[in-house]
C-alpha positions as CSV (number, residue, x, y, z in Angstrom):
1,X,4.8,-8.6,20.2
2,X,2.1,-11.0,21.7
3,X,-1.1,-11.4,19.8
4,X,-4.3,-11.6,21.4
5,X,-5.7,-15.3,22.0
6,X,-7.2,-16.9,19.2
7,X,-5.4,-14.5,16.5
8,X,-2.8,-16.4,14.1
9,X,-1.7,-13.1,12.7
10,X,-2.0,-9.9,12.6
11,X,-3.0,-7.4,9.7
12,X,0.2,-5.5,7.6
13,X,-0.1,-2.0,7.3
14,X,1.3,-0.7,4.7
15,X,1.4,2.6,2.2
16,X,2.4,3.1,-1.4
17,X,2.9,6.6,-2.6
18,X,4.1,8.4,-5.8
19,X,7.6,10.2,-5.8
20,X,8.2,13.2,-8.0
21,X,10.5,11.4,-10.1
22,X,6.6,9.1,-11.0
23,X,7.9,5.7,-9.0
24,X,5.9,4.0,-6.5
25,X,7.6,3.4,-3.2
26,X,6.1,1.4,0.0
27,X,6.5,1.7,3.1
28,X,5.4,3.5,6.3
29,X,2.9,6.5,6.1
30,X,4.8,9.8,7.2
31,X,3.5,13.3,7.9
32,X,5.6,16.3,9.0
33,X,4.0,19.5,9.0
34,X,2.6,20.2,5.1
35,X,5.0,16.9,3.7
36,X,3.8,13.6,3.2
37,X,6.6,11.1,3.2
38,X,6.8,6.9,2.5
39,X,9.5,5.2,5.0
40,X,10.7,2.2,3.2
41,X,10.8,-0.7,5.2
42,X,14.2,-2.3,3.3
43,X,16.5,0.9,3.4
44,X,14.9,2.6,6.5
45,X,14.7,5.7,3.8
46,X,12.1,8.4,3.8
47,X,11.0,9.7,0.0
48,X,8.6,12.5,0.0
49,X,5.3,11.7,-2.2
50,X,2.3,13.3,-3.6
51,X,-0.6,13.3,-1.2
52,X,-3.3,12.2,-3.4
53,X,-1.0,9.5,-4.8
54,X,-1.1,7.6,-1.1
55,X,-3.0,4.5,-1.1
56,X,-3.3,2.0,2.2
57,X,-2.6,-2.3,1.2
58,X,-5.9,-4.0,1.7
59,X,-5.1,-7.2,1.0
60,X,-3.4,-9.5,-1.5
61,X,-5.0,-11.6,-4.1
62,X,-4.8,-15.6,-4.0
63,X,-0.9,-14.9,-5.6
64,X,0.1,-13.6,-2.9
65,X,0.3,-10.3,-4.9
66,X,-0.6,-7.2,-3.0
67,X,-3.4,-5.2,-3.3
68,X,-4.0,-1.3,-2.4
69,X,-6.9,1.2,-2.5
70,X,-7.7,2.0,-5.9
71,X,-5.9,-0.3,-7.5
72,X,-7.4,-2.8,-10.7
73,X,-8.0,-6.7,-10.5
74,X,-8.0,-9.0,-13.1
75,X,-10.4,-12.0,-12.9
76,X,-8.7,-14.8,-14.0
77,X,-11.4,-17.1,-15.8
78,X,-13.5,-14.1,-17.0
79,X,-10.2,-11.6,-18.1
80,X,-12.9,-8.8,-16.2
81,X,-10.8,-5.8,-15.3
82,X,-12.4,-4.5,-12.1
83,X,-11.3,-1.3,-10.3
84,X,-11.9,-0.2,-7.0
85,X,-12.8,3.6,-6.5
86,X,-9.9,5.7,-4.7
87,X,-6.8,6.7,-5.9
């Protein structure tokens, strides 16, 4: 895949969703008819998850750790918790 010129990479898309068994898995966003599924990107599997658990990566912090919709920072000099609204 070529990117376009003057782009050194390109953005990860990426999903984490809630199984029924209450672990996170991440992956590829899947929908078939009413069922919203995760396609892991290591085992190539496909776990069905709750819808409202979905939540897209939007970034990673300075760690390298990553981030998704919803999910809480912690400030590392201040110890502020900071949430972002979602899921």
């Amino acid at each position: 895949m070529s990117l376009a010129k003057g782009t050194t990479s390109m953005k990860e898309i990426k999903f984490r969703g809630r199984t029924k068994s209450g672990k996170f898995v991440y992956g590829d966003l899947i929908h078939k008819d009413e069922i919203v599924q995760i396609r892991t990107n290591k085992s190539y599997r496909y776990h069905e998850v709750a819808p409202d658990s979905v939540c897209q990566l939007v970034g990673r912090d300075c760690g390298g750790v990553e981030i998704y919709e919803g999910g809480c920072i912690m400030e590392k000099w201040t110890q502020k918790k900071t949430c972002r609204s979602g899921h």
